[in-house]
C-alpha positions as CSV (number, residue, x, y, z in Angstrom):
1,X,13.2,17.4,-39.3
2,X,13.8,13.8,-40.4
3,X,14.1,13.6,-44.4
4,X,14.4,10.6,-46.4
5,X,16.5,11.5,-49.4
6,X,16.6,9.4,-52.5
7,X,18.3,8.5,-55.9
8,X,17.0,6.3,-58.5
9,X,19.4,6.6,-61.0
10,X,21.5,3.8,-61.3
11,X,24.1,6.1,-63.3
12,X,24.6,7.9,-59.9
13,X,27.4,6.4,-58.4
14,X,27.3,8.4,-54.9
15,X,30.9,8.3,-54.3
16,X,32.0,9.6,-58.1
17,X,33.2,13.4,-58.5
18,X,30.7,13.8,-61.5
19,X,28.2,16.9,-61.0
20,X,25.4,14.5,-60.1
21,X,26.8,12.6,-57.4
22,X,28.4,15.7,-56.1
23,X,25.6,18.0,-56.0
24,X,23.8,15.4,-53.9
25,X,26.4,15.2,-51.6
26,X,26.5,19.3,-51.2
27,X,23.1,19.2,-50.9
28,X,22.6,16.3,-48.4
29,X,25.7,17.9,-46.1
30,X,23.9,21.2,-46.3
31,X,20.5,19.6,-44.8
32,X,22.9,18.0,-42.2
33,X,24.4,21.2,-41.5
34,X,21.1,23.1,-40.9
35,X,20.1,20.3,-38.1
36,X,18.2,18.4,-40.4
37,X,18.3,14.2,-39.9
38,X,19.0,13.2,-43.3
39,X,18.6,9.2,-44.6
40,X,19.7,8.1,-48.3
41,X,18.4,5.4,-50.3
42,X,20.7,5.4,-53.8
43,X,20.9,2.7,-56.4
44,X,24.9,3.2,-56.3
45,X,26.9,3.9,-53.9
46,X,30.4,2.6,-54.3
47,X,32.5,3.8,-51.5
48,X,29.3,3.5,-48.7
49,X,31.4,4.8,-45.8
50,X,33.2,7.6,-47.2
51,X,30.0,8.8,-49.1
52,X,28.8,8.5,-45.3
53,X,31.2,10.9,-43.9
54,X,31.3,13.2,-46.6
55,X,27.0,13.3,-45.7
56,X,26.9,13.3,-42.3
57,X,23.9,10.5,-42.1
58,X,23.1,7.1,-43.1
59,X,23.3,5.5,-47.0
60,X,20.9,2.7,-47.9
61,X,22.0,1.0,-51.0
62,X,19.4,-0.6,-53.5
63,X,21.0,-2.4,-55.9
64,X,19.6,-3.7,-59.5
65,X,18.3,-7.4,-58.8
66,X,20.4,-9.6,-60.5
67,X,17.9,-10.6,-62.7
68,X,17.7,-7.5,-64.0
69,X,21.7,-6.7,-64.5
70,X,21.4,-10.0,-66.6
71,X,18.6,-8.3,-68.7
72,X,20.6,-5.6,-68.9
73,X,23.8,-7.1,-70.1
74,X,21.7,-9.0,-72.9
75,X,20.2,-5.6,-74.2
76,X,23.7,-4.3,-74.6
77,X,24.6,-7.3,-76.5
78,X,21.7,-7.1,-78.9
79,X,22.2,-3.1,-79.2
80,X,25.9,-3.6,-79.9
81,X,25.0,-6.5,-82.7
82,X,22.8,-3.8,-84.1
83,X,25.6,-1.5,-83.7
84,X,23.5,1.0,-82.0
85,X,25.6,2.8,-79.2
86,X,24.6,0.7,-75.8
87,X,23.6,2.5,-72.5
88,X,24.8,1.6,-69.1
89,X,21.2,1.1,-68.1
90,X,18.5,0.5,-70.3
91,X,14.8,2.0,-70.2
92,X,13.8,-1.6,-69.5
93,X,16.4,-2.2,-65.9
94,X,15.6,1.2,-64.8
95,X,11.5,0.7,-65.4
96,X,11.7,-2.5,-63.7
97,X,13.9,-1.4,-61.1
98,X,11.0,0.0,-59.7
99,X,9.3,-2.2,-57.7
100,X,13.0,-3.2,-55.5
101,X,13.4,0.2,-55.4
102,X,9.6,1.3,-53.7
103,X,10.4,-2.3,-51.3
104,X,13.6,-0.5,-50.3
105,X,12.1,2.5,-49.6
106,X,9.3,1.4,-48.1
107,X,11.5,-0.3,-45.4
108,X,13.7,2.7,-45.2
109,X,10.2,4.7,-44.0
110,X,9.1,1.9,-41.4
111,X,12.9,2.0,-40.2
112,X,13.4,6.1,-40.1
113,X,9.7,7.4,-39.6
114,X,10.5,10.5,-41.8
115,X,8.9,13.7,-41.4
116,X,9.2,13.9,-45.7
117,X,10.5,12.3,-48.7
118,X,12.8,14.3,-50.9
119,X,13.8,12.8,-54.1
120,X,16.2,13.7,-57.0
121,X,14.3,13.4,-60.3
122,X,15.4,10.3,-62.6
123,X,14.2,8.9,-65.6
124,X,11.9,5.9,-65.1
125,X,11.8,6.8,-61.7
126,X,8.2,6.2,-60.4
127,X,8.8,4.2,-56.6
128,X,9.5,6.9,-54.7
129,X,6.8,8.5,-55.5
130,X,4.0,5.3,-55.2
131,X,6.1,5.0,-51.9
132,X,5.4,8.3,-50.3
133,X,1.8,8.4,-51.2
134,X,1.5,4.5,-49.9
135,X,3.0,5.8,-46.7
136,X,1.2,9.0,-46.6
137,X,3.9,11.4,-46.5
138,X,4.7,14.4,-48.5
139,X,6.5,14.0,-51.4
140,X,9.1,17.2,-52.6
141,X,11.0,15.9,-55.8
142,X,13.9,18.2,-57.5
143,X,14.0,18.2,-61.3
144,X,17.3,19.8,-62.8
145,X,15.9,18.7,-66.3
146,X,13.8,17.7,-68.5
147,X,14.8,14.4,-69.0
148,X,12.8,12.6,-71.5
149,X,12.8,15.8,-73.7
150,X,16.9,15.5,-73.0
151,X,17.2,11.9,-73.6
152,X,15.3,11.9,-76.9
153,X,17.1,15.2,-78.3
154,X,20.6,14.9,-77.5
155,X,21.5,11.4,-75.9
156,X,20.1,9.1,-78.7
157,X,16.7,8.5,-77.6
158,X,15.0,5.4,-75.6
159,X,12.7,3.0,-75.7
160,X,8.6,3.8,-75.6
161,X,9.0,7.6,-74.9
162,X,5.5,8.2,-75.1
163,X,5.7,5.7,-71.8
164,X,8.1,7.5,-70.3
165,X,6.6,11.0,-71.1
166,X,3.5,9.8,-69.1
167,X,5.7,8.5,-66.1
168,X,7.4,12.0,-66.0
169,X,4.0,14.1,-66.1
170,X,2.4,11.4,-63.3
171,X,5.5,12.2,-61.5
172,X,5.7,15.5,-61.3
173,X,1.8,16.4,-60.9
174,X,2.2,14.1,-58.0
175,X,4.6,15.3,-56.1
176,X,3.1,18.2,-53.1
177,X,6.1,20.3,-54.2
178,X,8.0,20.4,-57.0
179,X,11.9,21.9,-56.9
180,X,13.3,23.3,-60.1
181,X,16.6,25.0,-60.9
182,X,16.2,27.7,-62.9
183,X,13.1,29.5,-64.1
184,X,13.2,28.1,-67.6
185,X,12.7,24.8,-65.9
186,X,10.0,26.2,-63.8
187,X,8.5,27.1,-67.2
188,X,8.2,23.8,-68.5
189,X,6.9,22.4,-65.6
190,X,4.1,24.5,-65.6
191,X,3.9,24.1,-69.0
192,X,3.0,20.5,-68.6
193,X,0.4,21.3,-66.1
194,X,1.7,21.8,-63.1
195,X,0.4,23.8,-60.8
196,X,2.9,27.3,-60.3
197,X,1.7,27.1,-56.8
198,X,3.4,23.8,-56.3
199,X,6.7,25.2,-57.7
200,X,9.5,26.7,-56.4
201,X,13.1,27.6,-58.2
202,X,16.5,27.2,-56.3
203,X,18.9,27.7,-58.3
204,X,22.0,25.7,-58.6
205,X,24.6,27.0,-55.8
206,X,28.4,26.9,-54.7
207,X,29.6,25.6,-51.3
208,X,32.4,28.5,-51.1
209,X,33.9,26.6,-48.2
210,X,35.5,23.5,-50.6
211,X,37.5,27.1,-52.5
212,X,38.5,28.5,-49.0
213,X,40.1,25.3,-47.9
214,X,42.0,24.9,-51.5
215,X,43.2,28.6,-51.3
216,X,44.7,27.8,-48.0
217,X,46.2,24.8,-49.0
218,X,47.9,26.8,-52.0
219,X,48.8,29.4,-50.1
220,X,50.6,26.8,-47.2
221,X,52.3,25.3,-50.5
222,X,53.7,28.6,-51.6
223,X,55.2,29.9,-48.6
């Protein structure tokens, strides 16, 4: 099948070894690795090539408009004036980053023809879905958290939540199946009315291969 995979989140480098970036790398490669024709619109993507070789398919960047970055920067300024602690990317870039983003991947449909859309939850994120049902395709989004619930609890809380809260719950009653990773967060989905029948839990996994090649490597460096 032909799946177009994307990343909202502008935090995401693609090419960083934190556990975002990395689990979408495992879990693109493992698509590739079943047969699968995988595309990837991302926000960030740093090291383009190498990300693509690590995949196995295609990376389309989408950027944050410039305009946008330059909103951005003057947020920080004010927040650091008001000595609150800044973020990288405010609830303001990342709503308006919307509408580039749905462009971008409404191109990378006309250009790939996928069979699906398959999307990594992010906060603000609402293009990729307005995208898939503009194009009429199926819609699978994976949610490893809460993240409005997270954001406001434990990472200092963001601008209109109740906003955001709506965006999340429009999200993920939209989407034709939702993917969680544990059944906690299979819980709260249906929790916030979503349909158990949509739902299914896959839980968080590790590509033994990546321990195999290190023990080898030690094991060459020992004898």
């Amino acid at each position: 099948m032909k799946i177009l995979y994307l990343c909202f989140d502008p935090s995401i480098d693609l090419a960083r070894e934190t556990g975002g970036a990395v689990h979408i790398r495992a879990l693109i490669r493992a698509l590739t690795d079943l047969g699968h024709d995988v595309m990837t619109t991302c926000t960030c993507v740093s090291r383009r090539p190498w990300v693509e070789s690590q995949v196995g398919g295609m990376v389309s960047p989408c950027t944050i408009a410039d305009w946008n970055g330059s909103l951005g920067n003057a947020i920080r300024g004010a927040n650091r004036f008001l000595q609150q602690r800044p973020r990288s990317y405010s609830d303001m870039v990342r709503f308006f980053h919307n509408a580039r983003f749905f462009r971008a991947v409404a191109a990378a449909v006309r250009q790939f023809s996928p069979d699906f859309i398959y999307e990594r939850y992010s906060l603000w994120g609402l293009a990729g879905l307005g995208a898939a049902k503009r194009c009429l395709l199926p819609f699978v989004l994976e949610v490893n958290a809460p993240l409005v619930c997270e954001q406001q609890r434990f990472r200092g809380g963001m601008t209109c939540p109740w906003l955001a809260r709506r965006i999340e719950r429009l999200v993920w009653r939209g989407s034709d199946l939702v993917i969680a990773v544990s059944e906690a967060l299979s819980n709260h989905l249906t929790e916030a009315v979503v349909s158990s029948a949509l739902v299914r839990i896959l839980p968080n996994g590790v590509d033994a291969r990546w321990f195999m090649a290190m023990l080898r490597a030690s094991s060459r460096g020992n004898t």
